[in-house]
Structures are given as structure tokens and as C-alpha cells.
N, C-alpha and C positions, 0 to 999 in steps of 0.2 A: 356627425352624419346621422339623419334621420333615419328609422327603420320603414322598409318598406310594410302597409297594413295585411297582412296576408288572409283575413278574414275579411276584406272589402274585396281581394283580389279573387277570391273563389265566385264570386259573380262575374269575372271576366274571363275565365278561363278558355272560353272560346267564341272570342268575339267578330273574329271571321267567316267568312263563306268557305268551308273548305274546297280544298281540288276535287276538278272529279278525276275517276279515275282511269280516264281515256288520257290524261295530261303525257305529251310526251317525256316528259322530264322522269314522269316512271318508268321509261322504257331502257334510258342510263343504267346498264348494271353498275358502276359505283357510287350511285346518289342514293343513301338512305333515309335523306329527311328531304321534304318540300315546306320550305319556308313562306310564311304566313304572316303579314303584320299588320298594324294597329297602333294607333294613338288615344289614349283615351285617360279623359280623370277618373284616377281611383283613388278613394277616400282622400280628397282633396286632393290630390297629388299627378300630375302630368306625367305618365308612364307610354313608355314604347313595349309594346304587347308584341312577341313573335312567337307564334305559333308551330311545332317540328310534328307533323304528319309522315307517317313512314306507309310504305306500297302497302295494299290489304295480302290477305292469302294467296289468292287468288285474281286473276287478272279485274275478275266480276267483282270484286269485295270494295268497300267505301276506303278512301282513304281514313285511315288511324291516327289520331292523336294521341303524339306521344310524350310530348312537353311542350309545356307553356310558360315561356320566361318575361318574367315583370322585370323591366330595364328605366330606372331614373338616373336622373343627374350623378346622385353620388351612391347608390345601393343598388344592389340586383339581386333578384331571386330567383328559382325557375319552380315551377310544379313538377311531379313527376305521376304522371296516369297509370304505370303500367300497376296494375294491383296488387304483383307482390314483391313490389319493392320496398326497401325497409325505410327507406328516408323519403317520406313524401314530399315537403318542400328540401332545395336542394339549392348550394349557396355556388356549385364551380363556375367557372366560368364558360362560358358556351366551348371555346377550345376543347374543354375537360369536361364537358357535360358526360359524351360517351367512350371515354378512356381507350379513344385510336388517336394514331398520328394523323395532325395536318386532318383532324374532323371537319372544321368550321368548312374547308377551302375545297376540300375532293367531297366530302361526303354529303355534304349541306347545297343547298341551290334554291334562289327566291322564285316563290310561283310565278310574279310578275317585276317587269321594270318596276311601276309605282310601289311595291312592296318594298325593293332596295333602296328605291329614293327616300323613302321614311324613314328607313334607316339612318342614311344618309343624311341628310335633314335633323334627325335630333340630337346626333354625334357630330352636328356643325363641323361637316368638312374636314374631318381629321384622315380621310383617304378616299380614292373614287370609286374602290371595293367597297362593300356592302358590311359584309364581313369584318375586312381589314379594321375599317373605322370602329364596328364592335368591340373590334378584340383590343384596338387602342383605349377607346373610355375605359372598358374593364379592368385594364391593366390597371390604368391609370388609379382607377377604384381600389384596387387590390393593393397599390403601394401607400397612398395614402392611409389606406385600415391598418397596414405593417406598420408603418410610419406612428400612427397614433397609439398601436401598441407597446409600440417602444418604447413612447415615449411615455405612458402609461408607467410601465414598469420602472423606468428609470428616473421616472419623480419620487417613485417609492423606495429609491436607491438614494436619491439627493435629500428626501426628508430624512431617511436614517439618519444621515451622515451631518443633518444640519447643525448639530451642537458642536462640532468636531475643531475643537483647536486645531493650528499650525504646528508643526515639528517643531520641537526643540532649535532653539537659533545655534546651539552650540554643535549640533549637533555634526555639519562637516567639519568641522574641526574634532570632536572625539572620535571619529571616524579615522581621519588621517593620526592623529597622534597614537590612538590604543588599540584601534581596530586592526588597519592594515599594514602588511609584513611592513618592519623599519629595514634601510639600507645606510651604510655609510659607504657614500662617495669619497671617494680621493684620487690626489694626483700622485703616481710613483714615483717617487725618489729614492737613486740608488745611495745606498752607503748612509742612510739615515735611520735611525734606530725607532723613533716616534714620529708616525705619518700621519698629519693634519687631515682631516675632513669633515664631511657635514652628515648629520643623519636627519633623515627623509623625516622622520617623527617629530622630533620636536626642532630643528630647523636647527638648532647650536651645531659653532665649531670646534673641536675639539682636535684632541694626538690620543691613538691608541696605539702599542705596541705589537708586535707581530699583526701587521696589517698583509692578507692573501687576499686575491682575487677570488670569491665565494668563500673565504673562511666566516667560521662565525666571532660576532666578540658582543661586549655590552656597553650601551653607550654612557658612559660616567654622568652626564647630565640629567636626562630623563629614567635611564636604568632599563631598556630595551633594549631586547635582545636583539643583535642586530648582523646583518649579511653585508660583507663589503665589497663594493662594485668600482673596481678602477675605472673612471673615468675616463680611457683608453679602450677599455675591452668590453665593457655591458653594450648589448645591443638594444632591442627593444623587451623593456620590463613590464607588462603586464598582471597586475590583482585584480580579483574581485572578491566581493566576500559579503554574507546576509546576517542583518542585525534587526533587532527588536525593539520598538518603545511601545510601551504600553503607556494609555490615557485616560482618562476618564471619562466618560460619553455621555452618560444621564446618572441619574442614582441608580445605585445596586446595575450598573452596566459600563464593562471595562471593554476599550477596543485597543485590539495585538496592533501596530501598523508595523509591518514586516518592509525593511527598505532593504535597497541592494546598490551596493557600491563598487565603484570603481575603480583602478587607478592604472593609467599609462603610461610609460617614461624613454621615449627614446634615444639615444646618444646624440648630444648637440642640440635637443628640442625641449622648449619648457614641460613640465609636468601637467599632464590631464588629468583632473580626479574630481568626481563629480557621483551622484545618486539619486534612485527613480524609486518611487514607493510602490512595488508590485500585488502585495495581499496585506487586505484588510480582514481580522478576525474579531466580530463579537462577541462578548462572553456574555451572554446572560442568563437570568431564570426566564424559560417557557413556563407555560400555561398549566402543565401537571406538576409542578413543582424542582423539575429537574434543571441542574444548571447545564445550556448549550454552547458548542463555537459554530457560531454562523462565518462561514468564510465570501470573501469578495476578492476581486483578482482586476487588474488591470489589462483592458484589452479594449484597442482601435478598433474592434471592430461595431458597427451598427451603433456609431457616438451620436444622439440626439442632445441627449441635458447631460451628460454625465458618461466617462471612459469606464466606472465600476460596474461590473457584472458579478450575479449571484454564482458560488462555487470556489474553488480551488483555480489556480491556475495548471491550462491543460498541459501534459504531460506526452512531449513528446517523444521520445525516446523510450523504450519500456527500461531494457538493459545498458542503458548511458547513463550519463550524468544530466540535470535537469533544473539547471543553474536557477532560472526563474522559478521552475515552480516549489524549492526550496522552502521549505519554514520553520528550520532545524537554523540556529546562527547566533552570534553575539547578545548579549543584553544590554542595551541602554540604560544605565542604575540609576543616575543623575536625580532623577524627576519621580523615582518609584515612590517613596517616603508621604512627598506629598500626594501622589494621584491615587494610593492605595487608603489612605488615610478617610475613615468615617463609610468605608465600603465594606461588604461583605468579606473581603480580601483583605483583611488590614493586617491580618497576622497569620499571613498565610507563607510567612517567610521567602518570598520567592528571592530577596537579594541574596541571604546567607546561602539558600540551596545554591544557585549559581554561582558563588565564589567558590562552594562546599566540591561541586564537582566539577570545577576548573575544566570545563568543556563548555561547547554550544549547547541550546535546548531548542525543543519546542516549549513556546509558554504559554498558548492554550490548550491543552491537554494536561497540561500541569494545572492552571487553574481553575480548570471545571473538576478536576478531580480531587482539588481541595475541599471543595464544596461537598463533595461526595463524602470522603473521607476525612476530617479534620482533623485526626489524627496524624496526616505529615505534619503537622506542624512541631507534633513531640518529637519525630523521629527526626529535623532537622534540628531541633536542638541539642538533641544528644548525637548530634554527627553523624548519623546513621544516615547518609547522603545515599548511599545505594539501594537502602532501603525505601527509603523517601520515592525513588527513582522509580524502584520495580513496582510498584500503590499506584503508582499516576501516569505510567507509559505502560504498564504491564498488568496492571488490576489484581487482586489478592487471590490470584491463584497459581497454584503450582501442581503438575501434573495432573490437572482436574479434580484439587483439593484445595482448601482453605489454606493459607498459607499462615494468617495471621489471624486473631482471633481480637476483631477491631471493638466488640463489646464490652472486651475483661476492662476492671478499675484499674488495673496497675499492670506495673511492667512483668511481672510474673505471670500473668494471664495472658496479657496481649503477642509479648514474643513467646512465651509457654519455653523460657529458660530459666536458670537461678539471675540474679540480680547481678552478682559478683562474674557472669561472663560476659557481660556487657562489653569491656574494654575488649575481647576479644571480634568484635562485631566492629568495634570505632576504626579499626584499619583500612589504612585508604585501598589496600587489596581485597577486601573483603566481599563475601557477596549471599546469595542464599545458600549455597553449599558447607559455609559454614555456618548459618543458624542451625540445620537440618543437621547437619555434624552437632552441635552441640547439644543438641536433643538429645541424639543417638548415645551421646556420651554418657550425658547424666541419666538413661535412662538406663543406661547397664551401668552404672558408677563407676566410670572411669573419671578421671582430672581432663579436663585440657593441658594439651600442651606444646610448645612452639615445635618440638620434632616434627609430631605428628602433621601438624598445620603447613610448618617447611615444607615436608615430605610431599604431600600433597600437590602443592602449588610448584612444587619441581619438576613434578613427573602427570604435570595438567590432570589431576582427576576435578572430575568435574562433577560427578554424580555421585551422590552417597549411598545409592542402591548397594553397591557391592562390600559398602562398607559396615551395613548395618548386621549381615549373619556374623561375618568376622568379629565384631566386636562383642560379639554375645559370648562370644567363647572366648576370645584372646584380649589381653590389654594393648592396647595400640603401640607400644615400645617392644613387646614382644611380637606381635603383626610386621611393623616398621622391620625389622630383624630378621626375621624371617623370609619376608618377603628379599631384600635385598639380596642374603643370599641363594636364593632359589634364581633369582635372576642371574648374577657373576657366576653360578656354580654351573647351570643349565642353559642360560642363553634363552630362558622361555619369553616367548609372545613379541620375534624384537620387530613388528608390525606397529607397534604401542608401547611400546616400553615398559615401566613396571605397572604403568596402570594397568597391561592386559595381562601378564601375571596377579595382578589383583582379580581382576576379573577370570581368572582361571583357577583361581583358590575360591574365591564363590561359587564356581559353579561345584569344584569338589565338596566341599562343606553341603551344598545344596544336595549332592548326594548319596552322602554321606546320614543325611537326617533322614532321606525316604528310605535308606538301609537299614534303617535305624542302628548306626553304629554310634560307638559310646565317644563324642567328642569330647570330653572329660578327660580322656586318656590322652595325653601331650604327642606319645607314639602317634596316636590317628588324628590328632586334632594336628600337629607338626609333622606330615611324613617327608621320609628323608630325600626321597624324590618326586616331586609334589606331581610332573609328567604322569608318572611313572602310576603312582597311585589316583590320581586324575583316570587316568584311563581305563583302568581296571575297573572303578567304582561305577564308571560310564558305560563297561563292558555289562557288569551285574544289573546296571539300571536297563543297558536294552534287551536284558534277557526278559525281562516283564511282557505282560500282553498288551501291546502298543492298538491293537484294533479299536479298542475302546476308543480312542481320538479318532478314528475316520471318517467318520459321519461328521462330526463337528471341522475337522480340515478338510472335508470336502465341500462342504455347504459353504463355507466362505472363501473358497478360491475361485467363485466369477465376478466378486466384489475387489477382491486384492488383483487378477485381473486390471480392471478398470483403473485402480490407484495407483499401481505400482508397476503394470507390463512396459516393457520400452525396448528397444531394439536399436543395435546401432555399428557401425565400419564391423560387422560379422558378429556382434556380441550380441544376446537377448536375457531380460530378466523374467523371470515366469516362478509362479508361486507353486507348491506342492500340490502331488494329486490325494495325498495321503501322510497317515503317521509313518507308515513302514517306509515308504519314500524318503522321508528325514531320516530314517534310522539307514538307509541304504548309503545313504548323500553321505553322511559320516563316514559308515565302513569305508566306502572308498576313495574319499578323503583323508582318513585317517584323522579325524577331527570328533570333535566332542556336541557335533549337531544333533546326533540321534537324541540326545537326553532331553533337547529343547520341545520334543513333538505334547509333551504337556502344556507347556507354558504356554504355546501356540495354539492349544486348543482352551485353553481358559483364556484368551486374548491378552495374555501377559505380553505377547512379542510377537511379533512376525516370520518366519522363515523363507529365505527368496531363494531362487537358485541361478546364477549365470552361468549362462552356457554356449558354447557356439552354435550360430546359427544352422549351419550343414550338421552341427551332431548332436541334438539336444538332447540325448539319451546320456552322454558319456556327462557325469558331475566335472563341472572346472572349479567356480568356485561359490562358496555361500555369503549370505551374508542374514546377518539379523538389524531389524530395523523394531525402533520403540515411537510409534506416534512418525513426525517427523524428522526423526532422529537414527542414523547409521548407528549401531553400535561396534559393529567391529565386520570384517570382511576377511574369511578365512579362505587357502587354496589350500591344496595337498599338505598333509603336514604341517598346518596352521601356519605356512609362509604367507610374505606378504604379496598384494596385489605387483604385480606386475608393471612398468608401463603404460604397456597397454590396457590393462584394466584398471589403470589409475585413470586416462582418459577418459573411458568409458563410463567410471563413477564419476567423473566434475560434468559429463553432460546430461547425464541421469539425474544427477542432484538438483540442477540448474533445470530440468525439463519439468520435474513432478514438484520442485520446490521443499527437498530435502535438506540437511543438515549433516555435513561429514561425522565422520569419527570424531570425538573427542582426544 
């Protein structure tokens, strides 16, 4: 489409006789323009010229021009006169010149017949309105420009993609044999010990023993795990499932092709099973040096050259499931060996990670974060899969600290443990809680050891925070011991089991060192009723002068406000107005909150309070919260949440995008 000249056009801007201003058509209160036109070459070019005069001030005043629209074959533009407008020339269309409804048709009206017929006449009879026919060629203009934009953009989508090999040929077939859930079919027969059937995976027949309808068993040929469906009783069977192949696209540029498969099987009906390739992912290096995923997504809609469009596919559902736009799924390994081979990725081990963590992945985000970090490639060799994991889905940090220390020469610097706890880390349960445990360890010299580590993973501790005062004082076998009795003997924290007994010898211990008493002494470092002495230490700690924090918990409770207030079937969360308020919240509670009003004013922790909504005076119950994370949720007497206040925490969590108790 050729550009109309807008610099030939300013010599024509009013090549009419305007109206005068006797013209009845000003007397119309809802006419605000009197149409004007013209034929004329501008800068070589055959233009229909209409001119929009609106009434002057006053009945005496000249009529005003207020635009003048340059209308060709395939472009239009319009002028705009009023002076302090910020867009002098102006691209809408006469419809949307002045942003009312139905403008062109109520508000607009030609000064003369021969004015409309000009119109008419260069829009070659596309209506016997004046207007009407306008507003047709525009359109028409207006789709055509869409149309070339499109397809503008979607050349630059079909070059991408022009080196792009075909899927793997084998690839419905790997799909059906390793991907999607196996079944064995059979026919029931009574008083028969071994029941012939077929498994859906690799197609052989075989006899397995104890054959149930839905029981599981393994198919002796292929070695899949497989579901058995009498052949009398399955109705319609239904999979789908999302897999990965990665290709090779240009040098130094790999693309993810994310497919999604199917499979349908009805009683009496052949099997449906077939797949659609939804999201395409680039990986490559950009322009400042960093490696990116460009993603592309499959979508009918606005298909000129090409169904791929720039982005993710959209996400419908917030809180459902979101089958397509999935790119979490299976890895296609077949073909890795050679498409990684001679590319920046070559030894980026992405097969061994995925057999390593016998799960689905995303694999790019895994493989730009190779590039970042090429040190997974040591942590996937020495089996450190979960390690590997949290680098490149989760980046090297942990609670707003360095996790890993990616610079050091060797393994003593980079995980900052001894050499010989390594095999402690190689456990397929393993995860950051025990690196940070084993720090903790060797740093007050204790051994590792499987009690400890059991112990742990028994009773879901998750966090080492509570473990590290303890360990300064006591050996973890002594801890472990202690702890369990305090639990059987007392029945403390059963909200949380012995982890919140863990957590309630922390907090003693913690106040015990601002008492400064002698933990040394096994008597106070062990007392015999840890409640009992809990509470007293807590009593000594709130006799202190808590004022000091109120200025500081006051100044940030219109921020936690906004974070953290919610409201809901009669319940409200609301943050303190004060120190002495936490110290009160405790007393009448009978709970151990008062002590936390420091921590909360050094932003160690947060303090909330739930209350009913009719009595927000009377404490119900507390809770403490770290970052996005619950830590514990006490009512009177450190009981546990309620029912009802269990509901009320899964819609709180699920509203601000919280994380329960551990």
C-alpha cells in the first residue's frame, strides 16, 4: 500500500468554498460537522478531499474547520486543525474520527447533493449513503493493513522455523509403548488359574496370574507396569499425556517441540491414539550474551502463513488444570546423543538428569540454565539430581542467600561440606535441608548420622533454622532423646508433632541466651519439664521493656495490612498495633507470642492475629508467618487450629499465595 504524501497534502487542506453560516443544516441541534468535498491530485495521486466544518460560536461566527481527510484507493489520513491537539495528522477512520457512536450517520451531514455524489462516485457504488460507502472502503482498508500485518509477522515466524526437521518417525510409536498408561485386556474365565491377555504397550499376548479388574500387575514381555481391564467391564478409557523432543535448529540454537498425546478406548471400539504439537521453545544466546526460551504456541486463530504465534500458550483456567498449556512432560531421549552433539549443550547431561529424577521436566529452563551455570553438569554426575534440580528451576538461592558457592575449585568450596559427606547428599530423599544440616553439623563438630537424618524425615522437619541453636549446645543423639521424651512424657505441640516440640525447645534455648543463662549446665540446657521451663523463661523475657519495638511494629503494620489482611465466613487476619499487643496476645493465650515481639521488629518474622470478625478485641488465635511461609498457628494453650480455622487457613493461603505449616 502506498503512503499517502502528507507534505503535498498541506496545500490542500481547504480546497472548498466553505458553508456559510445562514446554512440550514446548522440549525440541526444534532449535526456537528457539515461535510465538504473534493477531488483533486495530490502529489501525483487521485484523492477524495472532505472537509468537517463544525457551527462557529455564535450564530454570526464563519463556519470552522475542523478536519480535513485525504481519502485514496488503498490509504487515508485525516488532518486535525484544532491547535491543541496532540496528533496532528490522524490515521481513524471517519467512524472514530470523534470517539461518539454512530458519528459518521447522526452527527455528520453533506453540505450538498453533488458533495455525496463524489463521494459516491470514488467508492464506486459500494452504498447509496454517502457515508455508508466510506465507511465500507475504510474498512475494507483497515482489513487489508491487518491482513498484511499478519502476515508480516508470521513470515518472521515461518523464517524461524525454516530449518526445522519433521518429528522423529518413531515417535507414535514411543509414545504408545513408554509413554502412555499400559492396560491388559482380558477375557474372564472362571476356575482358571492364568488369564490370557493383551497389553495395550507392546501389543503381545501373554497369561498373568491373579488377574482383577483394576488390579495392577507387569507385563512379562515388555516389563510395564500395567492395569487390567476385563473386557466385559472397562467403559470408555481415556489418556493424555505431554512429551518433549528437543532438535537442533541452527548452530548454537536448540528448539524444545512440546507434543501432546492422546489416547481413547471404548468397550467394542477400535483404539484412538494420535498427537498435536502445541509449544514450540527456542533456546538460544541473545545479543547481550545471555542464553534465552523463546516460546511459540499453536493457535487457529488469525492463520495467514503459519498456525505459530509468539508466547506461551494461554492459560485458561487460573486454579484448574491447563492440559495445553503444559510444558512440564516426558522426554523423548532417542535422538538427544545426536542433536546435542557439537552444540553448546553437548555435555549438559540433560539424559542422565531425566532418568536421575524419574519424573517429568521442563527442558528449557533446564537448558538455559546450563549455560548459566555449568556446573550441573558436576552435580549430575555425582547424582546430586536434586541438586541439579533446585540451580536450574530454582536458581542459587536460598532464603535470600547464596546457596552454593559456584566459584570454588572443588567440591569443598562449592557445596562448603567435608568431601567424605558427599554420599549423605547422593540419597534419592535428599534435598537442601540436608546440605544446610550438614554444614550445621561440621560446624559444631558433630558426625552425621542416620538417626538423626531418620528422625528428621519422620517427623517432616523441613527447616534447619530450629536446629541450628540446638546443636550448639547438644549432640544430635542427645537432642533426638530428649526431644522424644518431652513429647511421650508431655504430649507438647500435637498441632506438629515433634517438629513443634522442636520448635519450642528453640524458642527456650533462644531465651535462655537473652537471660543469659549457663546452657552448659545439662540441668538448664535439659529441663525436666521443657513446658514448664518454656514458659517461665518467656515469663522473665516479657518482664523486659517491650516499648522499644513500637515504633518499629507500628511503622510497618499499613504494609502487612496490604500483604497479609483477609477476611472471611466471620474470621479476619490483622497484624499488631504494637509490642505490648503480642505480649498481651500471649498472656491470653497462654502461649509463648510475647517473646516473638523482637524478632518481629528486626523483620525476622511476622506476627498476625485471627480474630472474629464481631470481636476483634478478644485474641482467638496467632500465627507466625516467615516470607511466604506459615510457620506454626497457635490457639489458647498452644491447641490446634480448629475446623473451622483450618478452612479459613486453606482460603488465606490460596488468596495471598501462602505456604502451610510444615
Amino acid at each position: 500500500m502506498e503512503r499517502i504524501d502528507k507534505k503535498a497534502c498541506r496545500l490542500f487542506l481547504e480546497p472548498v468554498i466553505p458553508p456559510n453560516s445562514d446554512c440550514g443544516l446548522f440549525l440541526v441541534q444534532n449535526l456537528k460537522y457539515i461535510v465538504r468535498t473534493a477531488v483533486k491530485i495530490v502529489g501525483h495521486r487521485r484523492l477524495l478531499i472532505l472537509c468537517l466544518y463544525a457551527r462557529g460560536d455564535t450564530p454570526d461566527d464563519r463556519p470552522k474547520l475542523s478536519y480535513t481527510m485525504f481519502q485514496a484507493s488503498d490509504s487515508f489520513v485525516t488532518y486535525d486543525h484544532d491547535p491543541g491537539s496532540k496528533t496532528r495528522w490522524r490515521t481513524a477512520m471517519l467512524e472514530n474520527l470523534d470517539k461518539e457512536y454512530c458519528f459518521s450517520s447522526k452527527k455528520c451531514a453533506f453540505y450538498s447533493r453533488p458533495d455525496e455524489q463524489r463521494v459516491l462516485s470514488f467508492c464506486k457504488g459500494h452504498s447509496e449513503d454517502g457515508f455508508d460507502a466510506l465507511g465500507w472502503v475504510q474498512l475494507n482498508i483497515r482489513e487489508k493493513e491487518c491482513r498484511l500485518r499478519i502476515r508480516r509477522r508470521q513470515q518472521k515466524v515461518v523464517n524461524e522455523f525454516r530449518p526445522l526437521r519433521p518429528l522423529p518417525g518413531d515417535l507414535r510409536a514411543w509414545l504408545g509403548r513408554n509413554i502412555m498408561p499400559a492396560y491388559f485386556y482380558y477375557d474372564a474365565k472362571k476356575g482358571t488359574k492364568k488369564v490370557r491377555g493383551v497389553c495395550s504397550a507392546c501389543g503381545q499376548e501373554s497369561g498373568l496370574e491373579g488377574v482383577r479388574h483394576n488390579a495392577k500387575g507387569v507385563c512379562p514381555c515388555c516389563g510395564r507396569e500395567l492395569t487390567m481391564k476385563s473386557n466385559k467391564k472397562h467403559g470408555l478409557l481415556y489418556d493424555r499425556v505431554t512429551a518433549s523432543v528437543v532438535q537442533r535448529l541452527r548452530d548454537g540454537e536448540l528448539v524444545v517441540r512440546i507434543v501432546k498425546a492422546y489416547r481413547s478406548h471404548r468397550r467394542g471400539e477400535p483404539v484412538l491414539q494420535d498427537f498435536y504439537e502445541e509449544t514450540r521453545v527456542i533456546v538460544r544466546q541473545s545479543k547481550d550474551g545471555k542464553f534465552e526460551a523463546i516460546p511459540y504456541h499453536n493457535s487457529d486463530y488469525d492463520v495467514v502463513l503459519t498456525p505459530w504465534k509468539k508466547g506461551y500458550p494461554p492459560v485458561m483456567y487460573l486454579y484448574g488444570p491447563n492440559f495445553n498449556a503444559e510444558t512440564c512432560g516426558y522426554l523423548y531421549t532417542r535422538n538427544l546423543k545426536r542433536e546435542l552433539k557439537g552444540t553448546p549443550w553437548q555435555y549438559c547431561q540433560l539424559e542422565p538428569f531425566y532418568r536421575g529424577i524419574q519424573d517429568q521436566m521442563e527442558v528449557a529452563p533446564y537448558l538455559t540454565a546450563f549455560r548459566e551455570h555449568p556446573a550441573i553438569e558436576f552435580f549430575v554426575k555425582l547424582k546430586l539430581f536434586w541438586l541439579a534440580s533446585q540451580i536450574a528451576y530454582r536458581g542459587n538461592f536460598k532464603d535470600g542467600h547464596e546457596l552454593l558457592n559456584l566459584q570454588g575449585k572443588n567440591l569443598r568450596e562449592v557445596l562448603q561440606i567435608d568431601p567424605s559427606d558427599l554420599p549423605w547428599l547422593q540419597r534419592p530423599e535428599s534435598g537442601v535441608r540436608d546440605l544446610l544440616l550438614l554444614r550445621v553439623l561440621r560446624r559444631e563438630g558433630h558426625q552425621p548420622s542416620e538417626e538423626l537424618f531418620s528422625w528428621l524425615n519422620a517427623h517432616s522437619v523441613s527447616e534447619t533454622g530450629c536446629l541450628e541453636r540446638a546443636l550448639k549446645y547438644a549432640t544430635p543423639h542427645k537432642l533426638i532423646r530428649y526431644l522424644n521424651l518431652q513429647f511421650e512424657t508431655h504430649s507438647l505441640n500435637k498441632y506438629s508433632g515433634k517438629s513443634g516440640t522442636l520448635s519450642d525447645y528453640e524458642d527456650y534455648l533462644e531465651f535462655c541466651e537473652e537471660l543469659q543463662y549457663d546452657l552448659k549446665n545439662e540441668f538448664v540446657l535439659f529441663p525436666k519439664h521443657l513446658k514448664q521451663a518454656h514458659d517461665e523463661a518467656q515469663s522473665r523475657i516479657k518482664q523486659k521493656n517491650v516499648e522499644q519495638y513500637d515504633a518499629q511494629i507500628a511503622g510497618v503494620r499499613e504494609g502487612l495490612k496490604r500483604q497479609y489482611q483477609f477476611k472471611a465466613n466471620g474470621l479476619v487476619v490483622m497484624p499488631p498495633r504494637s509490642a505490648q499487643e503480642i505480649v498481651i496476645e500471649g498472656q491470653k493465650l497462654h502461649h509463648c507470642v510475647g517473646g516473638y515481639a523482637k524478632n518481629m521488629a528486626n523483620n525476622v518474622c511476622t506476627i498476625l492475629f485471627i480474630r472474629r470478625e464481631k470481636r476483634k478485641s478478644k485474641p482467638f488465635y496467632t500465627v507466625e508467618v516467615r516470607g511466604d511461609r506459615i510457620i506454626q498457628v497457635r490457639g489458647v494453650n498452644n491447641c490446634a487450629p480448629t475446623p473451622e480455622v483450618d478452612d479459613f487457613l486453606e482460603a488465606w493461603e490460596k488468596k495471598k499465595h501462602l505456604k502451610g505449616a510444615a
